[in-house]
C-alpha angles and dihedrals in degrees: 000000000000106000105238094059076060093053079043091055099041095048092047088051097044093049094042116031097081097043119080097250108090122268081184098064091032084066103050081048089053089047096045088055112045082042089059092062088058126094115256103290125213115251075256099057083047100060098048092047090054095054086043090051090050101055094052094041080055087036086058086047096059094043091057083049095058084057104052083049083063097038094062099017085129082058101039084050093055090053086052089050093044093056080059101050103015091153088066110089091243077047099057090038088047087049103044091050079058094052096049095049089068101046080053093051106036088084103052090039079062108044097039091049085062097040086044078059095040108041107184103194088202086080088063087059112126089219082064096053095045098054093038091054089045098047104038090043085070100040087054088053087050084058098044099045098045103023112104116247097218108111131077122192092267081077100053106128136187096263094043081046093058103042089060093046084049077056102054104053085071078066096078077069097101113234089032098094124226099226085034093065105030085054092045082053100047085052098050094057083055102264113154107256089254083053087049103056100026087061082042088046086046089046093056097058088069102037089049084051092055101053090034091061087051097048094045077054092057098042089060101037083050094062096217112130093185086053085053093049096040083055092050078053092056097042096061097041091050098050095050078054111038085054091054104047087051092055091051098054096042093058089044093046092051090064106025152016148271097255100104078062099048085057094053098045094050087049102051089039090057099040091048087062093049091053094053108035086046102047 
C-alpha cells in the first residue's frame, strides 16, 4: 500500500474515531475511494486487498488506543492503584470502573469475534455507511435533546454498563459509530455529556484491544514484514491525532452539545445518498 493512503488512513482515524461521527464508515469511504483510483483488479487482488485493508484499518485502531491511554493515564492509574487497594474507598470506585468496562465490552468481544470470521464485505458498502450516518445522527441528537443530564461517571452501575455495551455492538455497523452510539446511549439513561463520552472513551480501550489482538495475529501469520511496518505507521499518526482530537471534543462537550455533529453527520449522510441513487 503506497505510503501516503496509510498517512490518509491513519489521519482520517485519529481524527474520527472518538467523535460521534463514525471512523468506521470515514474509512470505507477513504478505501472506496482510493480503490477506485486503481486499475480493475482480479477476485484475487480483491481479497487480499481487502485483508490488507482490514489490518491497517485495525493498525489505525490501536494507534488511536495508545492515545486515549495517555489521555486518562491519571484514570487508568487510579484503576491500577485501585486493583492494589480495592477495600479503600478510590480502591472500590477504581475497581468497579473496571469492572464496568468489561460488562460494557463482553457483547461487542463477542459479536465482532464472529463478524472478524465471517467477514461479510457488504458491511463495507458505501450505501451502509451513508444511511447509518444519517439514522443514528439523529438518534444521537434524540439522546442528547430529551435525555436528562443528572448523572456523572461516579454513578455508572452494572445495568446502565450493559445497556450501553447492548448499544455498542450496532457499532460494528459500519457508519454507526462506536463512540456515536455508546454516547447516545449514556445519554439516554440520564449521564452528563462529559460522562457520556469519558465511559464511551473507557469502553473503547478494551474493544480496540480486542481487535487489535486479532489484527497483530494476522500481520504475523501473514509473513509480510512491509504490511507489518506500514501498520506500526499507522499506529504513530493516528495516535498524535486521535489525542488530540479527544482533547478537542471534552472541552467542547463540557460546555456545549452534540449538535454541530449531528449536523455533520445529517449532511454527509445526505449527501452520501445523493451521491449513490443519482449516479
Amino acid at each position: 500500500m503506497v505510503w501516503y493512503y496509510i498517512l490518509l488512513y491513519a489521519v482520517i482515524q485519529g481524527i474520527t474515531e472518538f467523535l460521534p461521527i463514525s471512523s468506521s464508515g470515514h474509512l470505507v469511504l477513504a478505501h472506496e475511494w482510493v480503490n477506485s483510483q486503481a486499475d480493475t483488479m482480479s477476485a484475487a487482488d480483491q481479497t487480499a486487498r481487502w485483508a490488507e485493508d482490514a489490518v491497517i484499518d485495525i493498525a489505525v485502531h490501536v494507534g488511536t488506543l495508545f492515545a486515549v491511554l495517555l489521555y486518562f493515564r491519571h484514570d487508568f492509574l487510579a484503576m491500577a492503584k485501585g486493583l492494589l487497594r480495592p477495600k479503600s474507598v478510590e480502591g472500590s470506585a477504581s475497581k468497579n470502573m473496571i469492572f464496568y468496562m468489561i460488562i460494557g465490552s463482553l457483547p461487542v468481544i463477542l459479536c465482532g469475534y464472529l463478524l472478524h470470521l465471517w467477514q461479510p464485505n457488504w458491511l463495507r458498502s458505501p450505501e451502509i455507511v451513508a444511511w447509518t450516518t444519517l439514522i443514528f445522527g439523529f438518534v444521537l441528537w434524540m439522546a442528547d435533546r430529551f435525555g436528562k443530564t443528572i448523572k456523572p461517571i461516579e454513578q455508572m452501575d452494572m445495568k446502565a454498563a450493559l445497556l450501553i455495551g447492548l448499544a455498542q455492538v450496532l457499532a460494528l455497523v459500519p457508519g454507526t459509530s462506536r463512540s456515536g452510539i455508546t454516547m447516545t446511549a449514556a445519554r439516554g439513561l440520564g449521564f452528563t455529556r462529559e460522562a457520556a463520552a469519558k465511559f464511551s472513551l473507557f469502553l473503547s480501550v478494551v474493544a480496540i484491544s480486542g481487535a487489535g489482538v486479532l489484527a497483530g495475529r494476522d500481520v504475523l501469520l501473514s509473513g509480510n514484514p512491509v504490511l507489518g511496518t506500514q501498520s506500526l505507521i499507522a499506529v504513530l499518526v493516528s495516535a498524535v491525532a486521535g489525542y488530540i482530537s479527544i482533547s478537542l471534543m471534552i472541552n467542547w462537550l463540557k460546555r456545549h452539545d452534540f449538535t454541530p455533529f449531528v449536523v455533520y453527520r445529517a449532511l454527509l449522510g445526505l449527501v452520501l445518498l445523493l451521491v449513490f441513487y443519482l449516479n
